[in-house]
N, C-alpha and C positions, 0 to 999 in steps of 0.2 A: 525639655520638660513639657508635659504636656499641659493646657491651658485648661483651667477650670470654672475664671468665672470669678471664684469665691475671693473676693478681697476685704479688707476693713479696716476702720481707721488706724493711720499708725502705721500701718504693716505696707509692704513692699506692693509695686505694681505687680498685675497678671497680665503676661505677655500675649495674643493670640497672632501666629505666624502664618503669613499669608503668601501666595506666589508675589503679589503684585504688593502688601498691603503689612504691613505693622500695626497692630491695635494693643495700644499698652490702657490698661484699666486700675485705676484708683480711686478705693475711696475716701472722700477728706468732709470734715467738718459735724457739726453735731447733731444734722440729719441725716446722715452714713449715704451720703451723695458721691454718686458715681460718677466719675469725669473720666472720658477718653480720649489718648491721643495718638490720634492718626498719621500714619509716615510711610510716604511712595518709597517702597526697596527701590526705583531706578533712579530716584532725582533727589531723594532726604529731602524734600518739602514737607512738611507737618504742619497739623490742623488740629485745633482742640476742640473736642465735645463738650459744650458746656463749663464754664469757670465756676466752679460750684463755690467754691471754699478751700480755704489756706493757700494763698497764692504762694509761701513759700514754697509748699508742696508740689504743686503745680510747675513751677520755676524751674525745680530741679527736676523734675521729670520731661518738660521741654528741653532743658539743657543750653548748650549754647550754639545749638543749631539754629533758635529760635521758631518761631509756627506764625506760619502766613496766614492763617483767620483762627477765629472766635466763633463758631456758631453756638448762639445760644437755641436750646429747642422751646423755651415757655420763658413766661414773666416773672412766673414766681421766684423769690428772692431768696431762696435756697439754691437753684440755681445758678447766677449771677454776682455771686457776693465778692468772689473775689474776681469781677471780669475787668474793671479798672486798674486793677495794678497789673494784674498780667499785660494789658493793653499799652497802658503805660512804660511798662520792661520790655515788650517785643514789638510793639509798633503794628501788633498784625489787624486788621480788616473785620469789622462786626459785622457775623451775620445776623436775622433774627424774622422769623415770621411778621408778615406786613400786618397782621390786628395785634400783636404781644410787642412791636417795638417799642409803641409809646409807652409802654409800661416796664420799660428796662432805663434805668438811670445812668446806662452810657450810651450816646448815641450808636446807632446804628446804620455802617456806613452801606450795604445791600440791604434789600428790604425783599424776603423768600415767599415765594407764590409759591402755590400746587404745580409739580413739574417742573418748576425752576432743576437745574442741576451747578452745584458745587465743586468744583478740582482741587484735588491736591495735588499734584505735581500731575504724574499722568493716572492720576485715579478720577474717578468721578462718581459722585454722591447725588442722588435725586431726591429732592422733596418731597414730601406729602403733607398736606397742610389737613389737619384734625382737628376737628371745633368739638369739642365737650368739656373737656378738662379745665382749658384756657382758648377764648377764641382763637386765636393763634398760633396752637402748637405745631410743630413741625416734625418729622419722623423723618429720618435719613438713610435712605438703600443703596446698599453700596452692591451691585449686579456682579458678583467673582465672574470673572470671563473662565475661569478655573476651576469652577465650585459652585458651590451652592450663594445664595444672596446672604450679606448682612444687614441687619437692622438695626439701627437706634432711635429708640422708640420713647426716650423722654420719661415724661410721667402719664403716656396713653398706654401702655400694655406692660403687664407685669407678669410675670409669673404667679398664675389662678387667676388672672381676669384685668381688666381696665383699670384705668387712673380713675381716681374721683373726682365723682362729678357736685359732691356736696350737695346731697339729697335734693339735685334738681332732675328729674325724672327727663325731663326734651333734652338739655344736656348729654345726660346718661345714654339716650335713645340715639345721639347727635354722635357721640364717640363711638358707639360701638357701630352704628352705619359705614362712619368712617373706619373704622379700624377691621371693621371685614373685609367694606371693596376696597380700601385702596392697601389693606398688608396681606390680606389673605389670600390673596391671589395669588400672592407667592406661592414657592413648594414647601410641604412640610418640615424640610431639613432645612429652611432660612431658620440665621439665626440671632436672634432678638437680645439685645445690650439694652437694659431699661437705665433707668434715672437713678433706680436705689435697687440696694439688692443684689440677687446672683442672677444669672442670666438662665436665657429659657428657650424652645425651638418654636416655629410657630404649630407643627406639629403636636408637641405635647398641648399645645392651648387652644387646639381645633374643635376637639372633642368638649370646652366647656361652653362651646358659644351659645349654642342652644340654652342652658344652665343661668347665664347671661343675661339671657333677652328674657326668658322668663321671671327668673332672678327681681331683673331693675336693681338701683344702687341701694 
């Protein structure tokens, strides 16, 4: 079946299949948060994006392979809500951007810089640390040696534009700085896993940047 993106609460994961790479997507709780979980085809090590909400949901979609980390991407507590039970059921390792850890109510046992990288079995995920949204957020590329790059991009890019910055203009100016040089660089056909929502290329969102910077929040 092919992979769409569109998921929402209640309803079943959307699988995207990869040479190297499994990304299963669901969304749980009653900000329609999207949580992803990553799994190496050569080694079944698994990794979750974000413990958003309904750890039971989450659980079961880990399975009982279990998942070797937790990366949270931001502080905000939609996010996060259910990252202690999960942590507590699988025993796996917190990530969390080094300015948004103190702001996560379960320790966190890595602390992610800009260009840090992440493994899952033999995959690996690179950082980018994006200050607008929340000092701290972090954005995860995962570089297909097969394909085109994936992105999960939190709550800094959305499909039609950037996270909020809550009408603070330097913020605003501060995200989308970031979110040019360091996702845009990519090629057009990367493809962007945001926080809520359906997904988006970075291509289709090339064309509003200009719109953007003019724009402000």
């Amino acid at each position: 079946m092919t992979y769409s993106g569109a998921v929402k609460v209640g309803g079943p994961a959307d699988v995207h299949e990869l040479a190297d790479l499994m990304i299963s997507k669901v969304a749980v709780g009653p900000m329609d948060n999207n949580a992803y979980l990553l799994r190496c085809r050569a080694t079944g090590e698994q990794l979750l994006v974000d413990a958003a909400a309904e750890a039971a949901t989450l659980l079961a979609l880990i399975g009982d392979d279990g998942i070797a980390a937790v990366v949270t991407t931001h502080r905000h507590g939609d996010h996060w809500s259910a990252l202690r039970e999960v942590v507590d059921a699988t025993g796996a390792r917190t990530y969390a951007g080094r300015e948004d850890a103190p702001g996560i109510p379960v320790p966190t046992d890595v602390l992610v810089d800009d260009g840090d990288t992440i493994t899952v079995g033999r995959v690996t995920l690179t950082a980018r640390h994006l200050v607008g949204h929340t000092p701290g957020s972090i954005a995860l590329v995962y570089d297909d040696p097969h394909g085109h790059p994936h992105v999960f991009t939190g709550d800094c890019l959305f499909p039609g534009g950037v996270g909020n910055t809550h009408d603070d203009p330097a913020a605003f100016t501060s995200l989308l700085d970031g979110v040019e040089q360091k996702l845009f660089a990519l090629p057009d056909e990367s493809w962007v896993y945001p926080g809520h929502g359906k997904d988006t290329t970075l291509g289709a969102e090339r064309p509003h940047l200009a719109e953007w910077r003019a724009r402000g929040w």
